[in-house]
Steps between C-alpha positions, in 0.01 A plus 500: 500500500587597132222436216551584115222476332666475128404491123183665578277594160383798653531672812203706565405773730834665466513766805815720474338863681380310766163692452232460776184501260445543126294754400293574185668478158774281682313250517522408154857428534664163668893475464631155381838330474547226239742220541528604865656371812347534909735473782308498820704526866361327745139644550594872222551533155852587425527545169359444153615606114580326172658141520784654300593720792520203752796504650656142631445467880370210712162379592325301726214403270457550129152522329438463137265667326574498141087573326355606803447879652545645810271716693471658841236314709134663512359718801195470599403830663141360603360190611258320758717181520395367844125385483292204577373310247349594137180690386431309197129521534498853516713485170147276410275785617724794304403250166121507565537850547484618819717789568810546747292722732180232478749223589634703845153581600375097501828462739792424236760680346789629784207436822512143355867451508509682808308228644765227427810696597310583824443084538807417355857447727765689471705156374248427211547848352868469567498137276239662260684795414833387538411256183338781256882704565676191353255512224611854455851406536442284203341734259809751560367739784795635778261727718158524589336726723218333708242697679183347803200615452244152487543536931267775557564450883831615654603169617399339149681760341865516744464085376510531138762804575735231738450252209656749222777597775580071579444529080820746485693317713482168313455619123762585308317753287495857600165555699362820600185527759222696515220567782136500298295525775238712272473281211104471560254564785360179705158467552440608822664822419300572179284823615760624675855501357651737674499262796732255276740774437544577883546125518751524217691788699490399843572156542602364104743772406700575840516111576625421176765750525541389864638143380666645189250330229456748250703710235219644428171609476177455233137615516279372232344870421230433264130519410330312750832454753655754668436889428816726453402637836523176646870407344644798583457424858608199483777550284610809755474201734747319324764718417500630876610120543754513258316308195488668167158508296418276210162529410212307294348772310241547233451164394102561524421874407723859529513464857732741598779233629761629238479845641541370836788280421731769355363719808676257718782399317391177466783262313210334284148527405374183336180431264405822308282387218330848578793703461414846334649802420493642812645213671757462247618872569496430892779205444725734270775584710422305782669226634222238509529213261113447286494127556301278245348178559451324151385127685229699707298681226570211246311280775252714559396603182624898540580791329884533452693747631595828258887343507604703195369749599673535835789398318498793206414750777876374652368277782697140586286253530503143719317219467454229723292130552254636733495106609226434714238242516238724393579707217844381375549163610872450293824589648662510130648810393581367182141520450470865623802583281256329191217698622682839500532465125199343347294655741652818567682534163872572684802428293676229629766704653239701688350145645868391599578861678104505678525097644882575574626854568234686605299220695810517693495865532124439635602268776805705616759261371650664161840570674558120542268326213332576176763507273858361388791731682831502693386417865151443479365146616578234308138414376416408178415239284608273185274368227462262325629509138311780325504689191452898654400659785189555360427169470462536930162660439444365176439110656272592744389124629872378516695539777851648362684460804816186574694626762437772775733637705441692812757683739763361299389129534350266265132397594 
């Protein structure tokens, strides 16, 4: 199958080097081709350039997109997709005031939707997930990295882990899985942790590996979770299994997490709204990706992440939905991409490279995705008619997207 993708106003996210991540000052730049053409081979891209330059050849299928811009489809590096149910009167509790912490002692927060997954069949979180990736089809993601974590029992957890796996298999976005066994500690283990984390490394970790569930591995390493002690153990765990770290990390206080991600080479480590000097030195020259997760401290009222800062220092930076029922209950990266620069104050180029390139760096698929080259997957997008690529960001409550294309087919 043959596509050309022709008269485009603006083909964006231009990748000639082939670069795995963009660093720094980098960021700031996004190559474009105007009046451009896309001619996709069955599931690749096989070439691109100025409409002037198209030479005559056959196709199987023509699009037209005279006024409208092309992008490559959005990764999104982190997400809780498969849950049970919503947490809207939580969201009730956060207005009154209560905080995050007051909410997961009364039995809410993850223990709550741990709860439902636990009750919930493996079908029903199939159906319920299966619909929130076709809304993120439609709002121009390709990829999406989904992680457990609301089991908190091994067989709760191996469920939502055979759901993302039946998920892979059926979807055709790009999906990446990851074992969260220690995304919070049940109640009967509160007291005494460290009997979770055996539970985490003797049964979760080697039986997820076992059945071939997992890429990889996350520990939510943060004031009142898991100590550093505790994730490097289990992260040890893990990579003696063959899953890489990812790792929440100081989303509450300077816990320590960033330290232990580089440590471990973890590909990602996501939150960071306290990110200090310190920690910013520790990621220099590493190969862990600083994740940001704009829906998650928008939601819960937090400090922001030091984004410029980590950028003028010469650190990439991702940013994913974080969508979960809890703290970031959207699956829009549009929005994130808005968020990254009112919130965060990133040119638009550096949103387009963090909720592209570099989220794809963070979920270990920036050989195949993130950008527009010669043989990388044909995923990307086509707006509607639009004045600038700005104007992506810009019109933050309109969804920009017509037609999405994944692997090379029209969705």
């Amino acid at each position: 199958m043959k596509t050309l993708i022709k008269n485009i106003k603006e083909l964006c996210m231009v990748d000639r080097d082939l670069k795995p991540r963009i660093m720094g000052k980098e960021m700031a730049k996004m190559e474009t081709i105007k009046n451009a053409y896309l001619i996709v081979e069955d599931d690749r891209i096989a070439d691109f350039g100025e409409m002037g330059a198209l030479k005559e050849q056959s196709f199987d299928k023509e699009v037209d997109a005279t006024g409208r811009m092309v992008f490559p489809s959005f990764c999104d590096s982190h997400t809780h997709l498969v849950y049970a149910g919503s947490r809207e009167i939580e969201y009730i509790d956060k207005i009154r005031g209560l905080s995050y912490d007051e909410i997961a002692k009364r039995g809410g927060g993850i223990l709550n939707s741990a709860k439902r997954v636990q009750e919930a069949s493996e079908d029903q979180l199939y159906e319920d997930a299966m619909m929130r990736l076709q809304q993120m089809i439609g709002f121009g993601t390709g990829a999406v990295e989904i992680k457990s974590g609301y089991g908190m029992t091994t067989e709760a957890e191996m469920k939502m882990l055979r759901v993302i796996r039946r998920l892979k298999e059926d979807s055709p976005l790009t999906i990446k899985a990851t074992l969260l066994g220690a995304h919070g500690i049940p109640m009967e283990y509160r007291g005494r942790q460290e009997k979770f984390v055996d539970l985490v490394i003797d049964e979760m970790i080697p039986q997820a590996a076992a059945e071939g569930l997992a890429d990889y591995i996350d520990v939510f390493c943060d004031e009142g979770f898991f100590t550093c002690e505790d994730t490097e153990r289990m992260l040890e765990a893990g990579i003696k299994h063959g899953m890489r770290p990812k790792i929440h990390a100081n989303e509450m206080a300077c816990s320590g997490g960033i330290q232990v991600a580089v440590k471990y080479n973890a590909l990602s480590c996501d939150h960071l709204e306290f990110t200090g000097d310190e920690e910013i030195a520790c990621l220099l020259g590493s190969e862990t990706m600083p994740t940001v997760l704009p829906g998650a401290a928008f939601f819960l009222n937090m400090q922001h992440a030091p984004v410029r800062k980590m950028m003028d220092a010469g650190l990439g930076v991702a940013m994913s939905s974080d969508c979960n029922p809890g703290s970031s209950p959207s699956p829009n990266m549009q929005l994130i991409l808005s968020m990254a620069c009112v919130n965060y104050r990133m040119l638009p180029e550096e949103a387009f490279n963090a909720t592209t390139m570099n989220s794809a760096y963070a979920m270990g698929v920036s050989d195949k995705l993130g950008s527009i080259a010669k043989g990388k997957v044909a995923n990307f997008y086509i707006t509607k008619p639009i004045s600038t690529y700005e104007y992506m960001p810009y019109a933050y409550g309109e969804n920009k997207v017509e037609k999405v294309f994944l692997n090379g087919k029209e969705q």
